[in-house]
MMTF fields as JSON, N, C-alpha, C and O atoms, coordinates in Angstrom:
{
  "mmtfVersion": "1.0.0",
  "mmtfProducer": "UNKNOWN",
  "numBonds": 247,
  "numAtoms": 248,
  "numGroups": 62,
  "numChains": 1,
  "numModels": 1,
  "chainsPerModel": [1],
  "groupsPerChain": [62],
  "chainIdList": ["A"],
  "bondAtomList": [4, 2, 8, 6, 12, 10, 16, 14, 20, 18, 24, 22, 28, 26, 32, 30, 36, 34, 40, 38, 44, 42, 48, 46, 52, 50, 56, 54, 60, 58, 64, 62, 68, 66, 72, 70, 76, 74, 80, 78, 84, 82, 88, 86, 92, 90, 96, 94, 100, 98, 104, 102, 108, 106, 112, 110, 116, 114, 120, 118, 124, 122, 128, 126, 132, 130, 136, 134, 140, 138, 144, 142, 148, 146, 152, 150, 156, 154, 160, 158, 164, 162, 168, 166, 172, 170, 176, 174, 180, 178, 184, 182, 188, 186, 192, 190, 196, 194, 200, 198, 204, 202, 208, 206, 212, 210, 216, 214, 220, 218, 224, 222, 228, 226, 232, 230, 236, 234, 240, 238, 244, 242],
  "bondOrderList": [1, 1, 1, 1, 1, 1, 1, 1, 1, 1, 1, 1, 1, 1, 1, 1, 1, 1, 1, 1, 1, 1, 1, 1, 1, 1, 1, 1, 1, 1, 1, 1, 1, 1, 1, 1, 1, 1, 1, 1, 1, 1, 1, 1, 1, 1, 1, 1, 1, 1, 1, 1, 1, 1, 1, 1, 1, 1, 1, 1, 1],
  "groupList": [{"groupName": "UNK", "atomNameList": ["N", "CA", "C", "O"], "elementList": ["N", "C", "C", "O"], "formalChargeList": [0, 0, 0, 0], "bondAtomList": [1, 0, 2, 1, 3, 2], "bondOrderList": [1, 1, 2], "singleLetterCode": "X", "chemCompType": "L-PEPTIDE LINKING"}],
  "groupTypeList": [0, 0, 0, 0, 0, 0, 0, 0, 0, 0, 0, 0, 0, 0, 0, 0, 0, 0, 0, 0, 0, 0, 0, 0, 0, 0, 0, 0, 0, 0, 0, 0, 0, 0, 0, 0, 0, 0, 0, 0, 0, 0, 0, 0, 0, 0, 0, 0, 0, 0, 0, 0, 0, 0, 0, 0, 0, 0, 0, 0, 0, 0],
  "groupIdList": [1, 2, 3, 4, 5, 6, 7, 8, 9, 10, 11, 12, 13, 14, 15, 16, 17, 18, 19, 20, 21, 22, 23, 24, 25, 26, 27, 28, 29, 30, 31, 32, 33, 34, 35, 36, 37, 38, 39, 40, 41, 42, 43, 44, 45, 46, 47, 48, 49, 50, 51, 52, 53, 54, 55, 56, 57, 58, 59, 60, 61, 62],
  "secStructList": [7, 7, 7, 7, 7, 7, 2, 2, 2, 2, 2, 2, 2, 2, 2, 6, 6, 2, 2, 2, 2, 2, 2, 2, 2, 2, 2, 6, 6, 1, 7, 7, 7, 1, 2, 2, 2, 2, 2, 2, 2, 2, 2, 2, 2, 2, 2, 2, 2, 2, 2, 2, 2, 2, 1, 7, 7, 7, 7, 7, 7, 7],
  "xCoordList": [0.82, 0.0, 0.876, 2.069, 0.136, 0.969, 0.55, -0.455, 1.961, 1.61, 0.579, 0.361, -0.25, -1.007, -0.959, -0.753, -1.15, -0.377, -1.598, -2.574, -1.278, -2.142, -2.241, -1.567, -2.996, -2.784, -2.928, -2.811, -3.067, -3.124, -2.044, -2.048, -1.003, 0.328, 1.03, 2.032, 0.73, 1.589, 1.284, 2.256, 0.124, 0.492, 0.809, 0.981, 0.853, 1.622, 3.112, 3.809, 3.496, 5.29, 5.655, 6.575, 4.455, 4.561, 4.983, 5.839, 4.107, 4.156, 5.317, 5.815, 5.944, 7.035, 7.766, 6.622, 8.717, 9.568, 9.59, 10.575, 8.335, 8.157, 8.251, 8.216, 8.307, 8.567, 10.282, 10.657, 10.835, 11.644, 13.011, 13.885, 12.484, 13.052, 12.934, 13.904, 11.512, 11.22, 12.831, 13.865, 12.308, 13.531, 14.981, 15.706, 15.435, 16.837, 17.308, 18.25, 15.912, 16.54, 15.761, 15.602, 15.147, 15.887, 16.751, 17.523, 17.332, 18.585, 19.764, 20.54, 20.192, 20.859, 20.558, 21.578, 19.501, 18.783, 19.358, 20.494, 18.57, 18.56, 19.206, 18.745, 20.151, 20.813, 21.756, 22.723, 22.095, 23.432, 22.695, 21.517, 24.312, 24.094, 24.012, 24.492, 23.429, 23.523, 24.892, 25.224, 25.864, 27.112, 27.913, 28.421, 27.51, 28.102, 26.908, 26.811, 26.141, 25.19, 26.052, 26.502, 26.23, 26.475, 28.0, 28.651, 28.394, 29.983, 30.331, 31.256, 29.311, 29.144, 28.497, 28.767, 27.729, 27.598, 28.26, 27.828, 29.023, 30.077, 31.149, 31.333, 31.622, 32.665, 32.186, 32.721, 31.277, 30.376, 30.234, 30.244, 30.115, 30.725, 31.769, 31.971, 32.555, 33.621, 34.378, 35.275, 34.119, 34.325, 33.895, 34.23, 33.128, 31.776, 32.608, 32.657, 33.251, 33.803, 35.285, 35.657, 36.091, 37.259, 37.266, 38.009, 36.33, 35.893, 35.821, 36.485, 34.926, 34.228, 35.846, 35.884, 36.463, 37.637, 38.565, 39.453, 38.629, 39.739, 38.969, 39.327, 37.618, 36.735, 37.479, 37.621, 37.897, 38.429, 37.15, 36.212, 37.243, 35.997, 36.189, 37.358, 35.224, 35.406, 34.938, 33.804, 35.836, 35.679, 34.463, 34.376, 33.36, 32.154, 32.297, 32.994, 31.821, 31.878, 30.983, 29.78, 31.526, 30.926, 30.557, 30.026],
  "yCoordList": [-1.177, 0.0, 1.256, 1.233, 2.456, 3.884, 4.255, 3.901, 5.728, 6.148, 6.892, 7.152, 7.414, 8.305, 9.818, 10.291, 10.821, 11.779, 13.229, 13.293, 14.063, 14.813, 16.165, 17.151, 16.134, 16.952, 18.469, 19.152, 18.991, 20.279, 20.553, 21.723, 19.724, 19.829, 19.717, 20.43, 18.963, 18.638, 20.106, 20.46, 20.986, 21.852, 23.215, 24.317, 22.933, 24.105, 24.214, 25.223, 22.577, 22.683, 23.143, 23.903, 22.351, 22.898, 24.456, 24.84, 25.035, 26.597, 27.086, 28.13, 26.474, 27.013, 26.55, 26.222, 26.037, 25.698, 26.584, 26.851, 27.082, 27.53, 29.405, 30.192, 29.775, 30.632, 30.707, 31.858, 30.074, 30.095, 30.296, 31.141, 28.793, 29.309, 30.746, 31.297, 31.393, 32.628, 33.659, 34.212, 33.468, 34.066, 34.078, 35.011, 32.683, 32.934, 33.755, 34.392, 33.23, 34.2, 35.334, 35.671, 36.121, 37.941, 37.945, 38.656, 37.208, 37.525, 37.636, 38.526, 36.576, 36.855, 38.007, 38.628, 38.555, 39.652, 40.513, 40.909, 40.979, 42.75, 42.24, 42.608, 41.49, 40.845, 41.593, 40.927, 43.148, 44.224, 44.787, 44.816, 45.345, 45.52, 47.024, 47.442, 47.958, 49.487, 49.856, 50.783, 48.887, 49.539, 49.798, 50.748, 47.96, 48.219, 49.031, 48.885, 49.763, 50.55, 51.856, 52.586, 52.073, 53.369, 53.259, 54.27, 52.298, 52.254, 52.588, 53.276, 51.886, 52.008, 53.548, 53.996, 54.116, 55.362, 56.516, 57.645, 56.402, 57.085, 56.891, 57.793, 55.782, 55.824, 56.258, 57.201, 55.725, 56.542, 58.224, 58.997, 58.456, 60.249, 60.639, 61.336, 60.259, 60.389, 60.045, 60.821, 59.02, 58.916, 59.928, 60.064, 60.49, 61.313, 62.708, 63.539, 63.217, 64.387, 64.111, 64.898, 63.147, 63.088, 63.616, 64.452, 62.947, 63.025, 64.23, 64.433, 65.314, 66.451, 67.528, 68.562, 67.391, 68.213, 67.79, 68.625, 66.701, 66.755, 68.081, 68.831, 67.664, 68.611, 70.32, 71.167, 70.307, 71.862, 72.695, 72.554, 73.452, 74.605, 75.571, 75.947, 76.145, 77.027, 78.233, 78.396, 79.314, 80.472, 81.202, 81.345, 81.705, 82.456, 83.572, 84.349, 84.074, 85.172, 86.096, 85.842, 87.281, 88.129, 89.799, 90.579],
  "zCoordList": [0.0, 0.0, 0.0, 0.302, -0.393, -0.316, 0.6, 1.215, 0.98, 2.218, 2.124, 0.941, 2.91, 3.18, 3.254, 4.372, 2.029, 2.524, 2.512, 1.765, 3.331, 3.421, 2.618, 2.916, 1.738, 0.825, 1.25, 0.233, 1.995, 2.289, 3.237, 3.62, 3.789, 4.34, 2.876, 2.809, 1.641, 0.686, -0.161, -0.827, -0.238, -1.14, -0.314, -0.836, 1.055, 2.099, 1.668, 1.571, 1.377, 1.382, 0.164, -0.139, -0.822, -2.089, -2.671, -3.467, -1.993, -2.102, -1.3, -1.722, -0.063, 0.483, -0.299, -0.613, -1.188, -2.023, -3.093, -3.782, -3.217, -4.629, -3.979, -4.925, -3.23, -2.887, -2.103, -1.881, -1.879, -1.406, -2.916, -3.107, -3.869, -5.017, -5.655, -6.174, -5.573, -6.004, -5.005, -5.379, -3.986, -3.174, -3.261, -2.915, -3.874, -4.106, -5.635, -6.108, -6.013, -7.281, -7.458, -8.631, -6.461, -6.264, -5.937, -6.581, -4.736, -4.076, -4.768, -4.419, -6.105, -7.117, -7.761, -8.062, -8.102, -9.141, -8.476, -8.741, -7.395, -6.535, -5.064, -3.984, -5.186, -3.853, -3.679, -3.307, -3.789, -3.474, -2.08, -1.725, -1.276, 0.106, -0.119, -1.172, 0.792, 0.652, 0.367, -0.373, 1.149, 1.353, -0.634, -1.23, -1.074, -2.582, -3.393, -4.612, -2.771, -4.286, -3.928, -4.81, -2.641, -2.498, -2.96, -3.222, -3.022, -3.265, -5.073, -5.505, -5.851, -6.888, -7.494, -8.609, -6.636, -7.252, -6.51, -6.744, -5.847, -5.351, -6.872, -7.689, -6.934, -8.013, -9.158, -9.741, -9.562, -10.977, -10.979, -11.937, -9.728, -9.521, -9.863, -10.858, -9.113, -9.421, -10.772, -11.1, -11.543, -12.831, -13.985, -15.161, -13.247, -14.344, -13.705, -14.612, -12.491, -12.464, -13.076, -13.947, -12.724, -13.537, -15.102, -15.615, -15.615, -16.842, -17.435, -18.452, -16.842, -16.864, -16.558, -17.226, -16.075, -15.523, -16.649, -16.825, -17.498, -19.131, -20.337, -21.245, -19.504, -20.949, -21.014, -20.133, -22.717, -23.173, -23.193, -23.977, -22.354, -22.393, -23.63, -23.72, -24.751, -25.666, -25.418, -24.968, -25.708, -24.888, -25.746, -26.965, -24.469, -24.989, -25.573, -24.921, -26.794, -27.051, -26.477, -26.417, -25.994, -25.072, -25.576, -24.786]
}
């Protein structure tokens, strides 16, 4: 004979699995800590003023 199984414990676990998978993959997706976003747009500043400070300014006519 089969076991006996209770179907409303079986589609409780069901759905916890299936959410849990949902969960690891945000955590891959949007899984960055405050510390590396802010770290990343700190440097993107700074790249973007380095940048901005090579630029030849053309003198306005006045």
């Amino acid at each position: 004979m089969a076991d006996v199984v209770n179907l409303r414990q079986f589609r409780k676990a069901k759905a916890r699995d299936e959410k849990q998978a949902l969960a690891e993959q945000n955590r891959i997706t949007f899984g960055r800590t405050k510390d590396e976003k802010t770290l990343t747009r700190t440097l993107n500043e700074k790249a973007a003023r380095d940048h901005a400070q090579g630029r030849l300014e053309k003198p306005s006519d006045d």
